[in-house]
C-alpha positions as CSV (number, residue, x, y, z in Angstrom):
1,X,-87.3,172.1,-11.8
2,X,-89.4,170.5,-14.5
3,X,-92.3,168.1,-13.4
4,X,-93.1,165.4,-15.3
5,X,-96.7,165.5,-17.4
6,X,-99.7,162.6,-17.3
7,X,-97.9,161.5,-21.0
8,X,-95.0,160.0,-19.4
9,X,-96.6,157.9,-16.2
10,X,-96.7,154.3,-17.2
11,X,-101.0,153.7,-16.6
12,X,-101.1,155.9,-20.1
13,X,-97.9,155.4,-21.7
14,X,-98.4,151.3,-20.8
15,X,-101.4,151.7,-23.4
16,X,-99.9,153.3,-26.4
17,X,-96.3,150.9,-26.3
18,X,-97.9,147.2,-25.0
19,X,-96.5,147.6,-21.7
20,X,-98.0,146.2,-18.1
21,X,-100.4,147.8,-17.0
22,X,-101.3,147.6,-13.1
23,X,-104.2,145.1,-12.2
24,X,-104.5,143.6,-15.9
25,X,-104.2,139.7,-17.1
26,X,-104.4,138.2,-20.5
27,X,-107.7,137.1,-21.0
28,X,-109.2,135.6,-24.4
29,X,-111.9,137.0,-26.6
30,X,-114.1,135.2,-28.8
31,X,-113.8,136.5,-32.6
32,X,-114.9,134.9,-36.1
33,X,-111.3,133.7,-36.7
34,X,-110.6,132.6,-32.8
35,X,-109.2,133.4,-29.7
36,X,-107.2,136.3,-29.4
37,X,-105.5,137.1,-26.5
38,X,-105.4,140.7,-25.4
39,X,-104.7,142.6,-22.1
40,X,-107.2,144.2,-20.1
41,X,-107.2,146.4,-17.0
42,X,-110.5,144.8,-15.4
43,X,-110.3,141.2,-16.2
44,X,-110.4,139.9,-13.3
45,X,-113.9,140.8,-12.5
46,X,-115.7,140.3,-16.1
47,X,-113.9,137.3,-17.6
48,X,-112.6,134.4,-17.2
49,X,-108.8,134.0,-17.5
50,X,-107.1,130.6,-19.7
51,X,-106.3,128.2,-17.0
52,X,-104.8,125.8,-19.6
53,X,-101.9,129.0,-20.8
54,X,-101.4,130.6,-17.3
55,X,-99.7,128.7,-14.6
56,X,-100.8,127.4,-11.7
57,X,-99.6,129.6,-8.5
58,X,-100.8,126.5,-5.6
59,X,-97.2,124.3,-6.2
60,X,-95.5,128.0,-5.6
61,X,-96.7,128.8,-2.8
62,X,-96.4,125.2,-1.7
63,X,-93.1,125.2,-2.2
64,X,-92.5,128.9,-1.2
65,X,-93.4,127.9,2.4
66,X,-91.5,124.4,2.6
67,X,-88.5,126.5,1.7
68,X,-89.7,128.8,4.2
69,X,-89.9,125.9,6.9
70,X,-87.1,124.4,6.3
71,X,-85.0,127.7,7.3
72,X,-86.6,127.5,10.0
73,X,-85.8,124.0,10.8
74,X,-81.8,124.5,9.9
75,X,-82.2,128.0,12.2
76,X,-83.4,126.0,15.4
77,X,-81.5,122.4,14.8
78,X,-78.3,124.1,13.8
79,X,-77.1,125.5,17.0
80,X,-78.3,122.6,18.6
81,X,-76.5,120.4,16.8
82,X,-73.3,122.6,17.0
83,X,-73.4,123.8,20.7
84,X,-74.2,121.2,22.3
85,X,-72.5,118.2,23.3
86,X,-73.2,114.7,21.8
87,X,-76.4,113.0,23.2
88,X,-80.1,112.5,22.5
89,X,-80.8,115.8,21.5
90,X,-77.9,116.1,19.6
91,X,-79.0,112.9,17.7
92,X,-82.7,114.3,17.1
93,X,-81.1,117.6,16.0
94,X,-78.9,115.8,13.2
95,X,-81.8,113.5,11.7
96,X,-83.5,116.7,11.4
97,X,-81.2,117.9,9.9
98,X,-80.6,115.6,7.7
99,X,-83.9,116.3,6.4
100,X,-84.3,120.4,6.8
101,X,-80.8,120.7,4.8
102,X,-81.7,118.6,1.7
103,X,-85.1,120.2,1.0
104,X,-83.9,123.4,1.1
105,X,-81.1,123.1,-1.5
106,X,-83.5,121.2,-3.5
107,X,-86.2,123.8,-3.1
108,X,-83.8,126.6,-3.1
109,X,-82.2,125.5,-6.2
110,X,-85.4,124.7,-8.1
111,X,-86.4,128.5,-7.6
112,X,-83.1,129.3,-9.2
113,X,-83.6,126.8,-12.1
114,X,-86.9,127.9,-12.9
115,X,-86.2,131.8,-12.4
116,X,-82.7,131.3,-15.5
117,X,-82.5,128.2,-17.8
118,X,-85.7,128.4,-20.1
119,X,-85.1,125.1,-22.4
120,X,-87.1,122.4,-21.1
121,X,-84.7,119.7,-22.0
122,X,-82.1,121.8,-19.7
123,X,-84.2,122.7,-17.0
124,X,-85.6,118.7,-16.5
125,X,-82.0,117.9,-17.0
126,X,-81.1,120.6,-14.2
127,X,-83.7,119.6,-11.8
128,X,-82.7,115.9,-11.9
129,X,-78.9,116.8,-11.0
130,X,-80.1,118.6,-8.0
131,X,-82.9,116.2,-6.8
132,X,-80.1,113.9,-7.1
133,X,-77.3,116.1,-5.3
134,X,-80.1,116.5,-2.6
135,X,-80.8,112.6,-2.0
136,X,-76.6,112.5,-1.6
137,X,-76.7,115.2,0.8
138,X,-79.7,113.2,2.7
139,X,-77.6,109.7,2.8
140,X,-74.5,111.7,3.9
141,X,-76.1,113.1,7.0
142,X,-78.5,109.9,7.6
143,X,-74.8,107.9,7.2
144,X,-72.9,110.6,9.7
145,X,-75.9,110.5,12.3
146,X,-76.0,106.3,12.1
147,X,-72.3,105.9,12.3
148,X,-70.2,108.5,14.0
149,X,-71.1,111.7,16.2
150,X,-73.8,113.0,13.9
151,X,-73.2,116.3,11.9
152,X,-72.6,118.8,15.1
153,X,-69.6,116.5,15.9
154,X,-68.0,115.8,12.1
155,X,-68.3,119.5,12.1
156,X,-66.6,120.1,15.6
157,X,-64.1,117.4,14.6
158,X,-63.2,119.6,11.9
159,X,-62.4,122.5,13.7
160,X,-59.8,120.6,16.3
């Protein structure tokens, strides 16, 4: 069996093609014709990265643990809503719902927006259709729970 040498592992491969190399950012350096960017393995702790060019992580990992929340919220109203039968809790349940279901396809949906359609025009486009779907979705429920038996029972209606 043949084992592989030190050319092939990516730390000194990354070097000679471009590629990533582990614990690196882009970081700028000053020259007489201007800012180049260039990659380095340490630039974290000796210089200072370009907030303007690299995005801001804080609205990801806002929105990473709404997300998060929310599946939590549909996990504990769901089978509230569903097993049990029409009262208070029921009607807490569905208004919760109505709330916990919305942001997560919007959130949800934004992830996937962001992660595969890279024209700006067609991603704003995208992300108003869904923040729009979303508001539907939060008037349907809000208009179920008002008039009738709420979500658990449109859903249990269903199934009679």
């Amino acid at each position: 069996m043949l084992k592989s040498s030190k050319l092939f592992q990516p730390r000194l491969v990354s070097g000679i093609f471009g590629g990533y190399v582990p614990n690196s950012s882009i970081v700028p350096i000053n020259n007489k014709s201007g800012n180049i960017l260039i990659q380095s393995r340490y630039a974290g702790t000796t210089t200072k990265t370009m907030d303007k060019k690299l995005p801001d992580p804080s609205q990801a990992i806002i929105s990473h643990k709404a997300f998060h929340y929310s599946t939590f919220g549909l996990v504990t109203c769901l089978p509230v809503s569903l097993l049990l039968p029409t009262s208070g809790l029921t009607a807490i349940a569905d208004i919760l719902l109505s709330v916990f279901i919305p942001t997560h396809f919007f959130l949800g949906m934004n992830s996937v927006i962001n992660d595969y359609i890279y024209q700006s025009f067609l991603r704003a486009g995208s992300k108003l259709l869904v923040g729009g779907c979303a508001f539907i979705i939060l008037g349907g429920i809000l208009t179920m729970t008002k008039n009738g038996v709420g979500l658990g029972g449109t859903i249990k209606a269903l199934w009679k």
